[in-house]
Structure formats: C-alpha cells, structure tokens
Wavefront OBJ file of the C-alpha trace (Angstrom):
o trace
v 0.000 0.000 0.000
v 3.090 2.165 0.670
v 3.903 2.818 -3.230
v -0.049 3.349 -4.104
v 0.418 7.099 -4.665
v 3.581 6.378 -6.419
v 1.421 4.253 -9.191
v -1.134 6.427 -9.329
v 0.928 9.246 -10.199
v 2.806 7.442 -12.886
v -0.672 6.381 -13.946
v -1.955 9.692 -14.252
v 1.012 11.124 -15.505
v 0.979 8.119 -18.456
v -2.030 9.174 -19.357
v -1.750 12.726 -19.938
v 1.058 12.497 -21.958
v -0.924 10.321 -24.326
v -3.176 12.767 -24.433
v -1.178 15.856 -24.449
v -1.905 16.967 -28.416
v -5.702 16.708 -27.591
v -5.067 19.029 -24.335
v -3.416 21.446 -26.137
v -6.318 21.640 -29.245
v -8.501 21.885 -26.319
v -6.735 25.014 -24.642
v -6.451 26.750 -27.719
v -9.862 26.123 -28.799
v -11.150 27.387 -25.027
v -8.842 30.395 -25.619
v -10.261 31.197 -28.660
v -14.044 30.918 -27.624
v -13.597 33.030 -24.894
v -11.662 35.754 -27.308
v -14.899 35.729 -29.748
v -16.861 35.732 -26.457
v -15.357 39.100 -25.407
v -15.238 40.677 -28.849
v -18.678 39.665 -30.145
v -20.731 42.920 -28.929
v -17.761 45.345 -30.853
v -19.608 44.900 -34.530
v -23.050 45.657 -33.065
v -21.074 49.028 -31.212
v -19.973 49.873 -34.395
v -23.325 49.268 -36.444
v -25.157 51.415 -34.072
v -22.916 54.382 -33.129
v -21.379 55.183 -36.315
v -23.538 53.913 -39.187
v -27.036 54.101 -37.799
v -26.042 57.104 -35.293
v -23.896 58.953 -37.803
v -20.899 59.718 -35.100
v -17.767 59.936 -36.560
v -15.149 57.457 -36.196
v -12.370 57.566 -33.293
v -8.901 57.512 -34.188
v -8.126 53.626 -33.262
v -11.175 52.759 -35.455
v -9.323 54.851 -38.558
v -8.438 51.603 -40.627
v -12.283 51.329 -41.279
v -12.438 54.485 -43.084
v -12.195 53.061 -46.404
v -15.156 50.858 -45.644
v -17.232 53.576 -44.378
v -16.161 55.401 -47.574
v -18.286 52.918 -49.351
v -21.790 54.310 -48.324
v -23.738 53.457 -45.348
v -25.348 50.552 -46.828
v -22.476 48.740 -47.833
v -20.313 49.015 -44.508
v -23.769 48.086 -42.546
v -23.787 44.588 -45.287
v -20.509 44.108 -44.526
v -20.027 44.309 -40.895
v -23.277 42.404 -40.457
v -21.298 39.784 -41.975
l 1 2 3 4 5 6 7 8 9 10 11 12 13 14 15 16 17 18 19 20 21 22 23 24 25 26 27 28 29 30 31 32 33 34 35 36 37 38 39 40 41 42 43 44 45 46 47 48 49 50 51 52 53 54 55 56 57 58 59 60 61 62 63 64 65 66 67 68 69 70 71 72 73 74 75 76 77 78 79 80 81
C-alpha cells in the first residue's frame, strides 16, 4: 500500500502524456471561444454608433475608413457579416 500514490501518479502522468496533443487543441480552442466571447458585442457598437447614429469614427477605429467610404449601406452589409 506504501507505493499506491507512487502508481497512481505514474498512472496519471501516463495518461496525460498520451493525451497531451488533444489538451493542447482543447486550450487553444477554449482560448479562442472566450476571445470571440469578449469581442462579439464590438460589430453591433460599431453598427449602431457610427452607421445608424452617424458619429464619426475615433482615431483607433481609422483603418475602417475606407469601408465607411463605401456608403452606409455597404459598410452596414458588410459588418453584419
């Protein structure tokens, strides 16, 4: 009984290492849900405040000028999408 937690641990440790490919897609995949999960309301922020509202763009949002360029309709079709 003495070694018990020694087998276990080699046990354990045996088995994650088979496994460590499909621990790492599953991190990755985890981190990338939760990255989608924080930026998902930014398009909708965007689609109200300065297509439907009309406010002008802030400087960090500058690289969607050319979009904006296109009309109103076309950068509402497009970041819909």
């Amino acid at each position: 009984m003495k070694d018990m937690p020694e087998r276990f641990r080699r046990l354990v440790l045996t088995s994650l290492s088979q496994m460590r490919w499909l621990l790492v897609v599953a991190a990755l995949a985890l981190v990338g849900v939760t990255l989608s999960s924080l930026l998902a309301p930014w398009p909708l922020k965007i689609i109200f405040d300065h297509i439907l509202l009309d406010k002008p763009l802030p400087e960090m949002l500058g690289f969607l000028d050319p979009l904006f360029g296109l009309g109103q309709g076309v950068a509402l079709l497009i970041m819909a999408l």
